[in-house]
N, C-alpha and C positions, 0 to 999 in steps of 0.2 A: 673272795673273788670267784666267779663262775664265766665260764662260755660254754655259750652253746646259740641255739636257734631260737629264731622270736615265741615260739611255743614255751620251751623250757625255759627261758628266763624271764620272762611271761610270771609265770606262774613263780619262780626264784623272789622276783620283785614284790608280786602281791603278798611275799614271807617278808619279804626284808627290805624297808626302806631304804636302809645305809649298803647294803652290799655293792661292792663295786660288780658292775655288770658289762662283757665283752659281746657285745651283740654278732655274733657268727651271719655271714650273709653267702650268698648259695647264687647269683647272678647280677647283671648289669643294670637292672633295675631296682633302684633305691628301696629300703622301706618305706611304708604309709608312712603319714604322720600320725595316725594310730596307733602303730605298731610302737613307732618312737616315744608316741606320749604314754603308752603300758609301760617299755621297758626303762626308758629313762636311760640307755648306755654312757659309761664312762667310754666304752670304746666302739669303734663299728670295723669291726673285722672282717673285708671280703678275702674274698680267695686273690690272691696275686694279681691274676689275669687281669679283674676289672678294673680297678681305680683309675684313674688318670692325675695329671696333676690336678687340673682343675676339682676332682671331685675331692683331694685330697684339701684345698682351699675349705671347699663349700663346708664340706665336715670341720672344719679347724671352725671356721666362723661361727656355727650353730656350739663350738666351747665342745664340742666332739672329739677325742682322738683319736686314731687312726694306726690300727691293727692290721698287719696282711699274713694269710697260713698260705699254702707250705711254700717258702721262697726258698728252693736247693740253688738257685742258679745266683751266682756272684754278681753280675753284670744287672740281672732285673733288681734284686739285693740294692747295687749301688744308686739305680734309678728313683727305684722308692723313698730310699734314703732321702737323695737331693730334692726330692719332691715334698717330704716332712712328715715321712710316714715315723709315728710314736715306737711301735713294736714290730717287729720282724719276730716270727713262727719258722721255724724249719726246720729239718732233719738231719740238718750239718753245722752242730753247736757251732764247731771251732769257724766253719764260715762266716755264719753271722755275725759271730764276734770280731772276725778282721774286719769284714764290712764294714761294721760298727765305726770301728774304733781308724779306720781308713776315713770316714767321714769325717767323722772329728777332728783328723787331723787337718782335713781342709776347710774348717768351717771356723 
């Protein structure tokens, strides 16, 4: 498993067909489809702020899953969550894990 930036896993990919790849995104606009067809992600990881739900659809559809770094705050946390975000990143394990597992219990 690796993340990082379309550069590095870029170049991770053209190593290794099978590795699972966490494509790191840096703004509100999407990648190419060039980008995507180099990397090939199992996951598209923006930074919190961007997604919305809709984008978090579009990614499900294209068989994408959907990664967000650093989510400290509970409330964006529970957002994301109902919206179908795969993996939550952040700096306050035991949060994310009630998060988590607060979701679950309503779902």
């Amino acid at each position: 498993m690796f993340c990082g930036a379309a550069e590095a896993v870029t170049t991770v990919r053209a190593r290794d067909e099978r590795i699972t790849l966490f494509l790191s995104w840096y703004g509100q606009l999407p990648p190419s489809e060039g980008v995507l067809g180099a990397v090939r992600p199992l996951y598209f990881n923006p930074e919190h702020r961007f997604p919305s739900e809709g984008a978090v659809a579009h990614w499900h559809a294209r068989d994408v899953l959907v990664s967000c770094w650093t989510v400290d705050d509970a409330d964006r946390r529970g957002e994301l969550l109902a919206w179908g975000v795969d993996a939550i990143i952040g700096n306050d394990l035991n949060g994310v894990v009630k998060s988590c597992a607060e979701r679950a219990e309503r779902t």
